[in-house]
Steps between C-alpha positions, in 0.01 A plus 500: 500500500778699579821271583370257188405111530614211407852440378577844438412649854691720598754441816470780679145372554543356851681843601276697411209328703748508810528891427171561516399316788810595686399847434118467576598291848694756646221773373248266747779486726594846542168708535188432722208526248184629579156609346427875395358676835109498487511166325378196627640129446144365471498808206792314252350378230629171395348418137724399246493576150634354124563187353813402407683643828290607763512906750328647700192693390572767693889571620604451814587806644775522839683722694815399558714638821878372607464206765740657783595192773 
């Protein structure tokens, strides 16, 4: 655990998870994502894999390009 538990967590701890998803919003945001060319959606695998957290089997792989209004 990175930011600690309990009584000794740390207090940056609620920052840091607004940091990241800030970040990985306007990353979503910002780009229109799409699959490699010559792959299909019906083609994604979508079998996970561990125990303890789970990922993807295989990664997820997309292009991104800049979303232009």
């Amino acid at each position: 655990m990175p930011f600690g538990a309990g009584r000794r967590i740390c207090p940056a701890l609620v920052m840091g998870v607004a940091n990241v998803e800030f970040t990985l919003a306007n990353m979503l945001y910002g780009f229109e994502w799409e699959l490699p060319e010559g792959t299909l959606a019906e083609e994604v695998s979508l079998e996970e894999a561990g125990r303890l957290t789970f990922h993807r089997k295989t990664p997820l792989v997309l292009v991104p390009t800049p979303y232009v209004v």
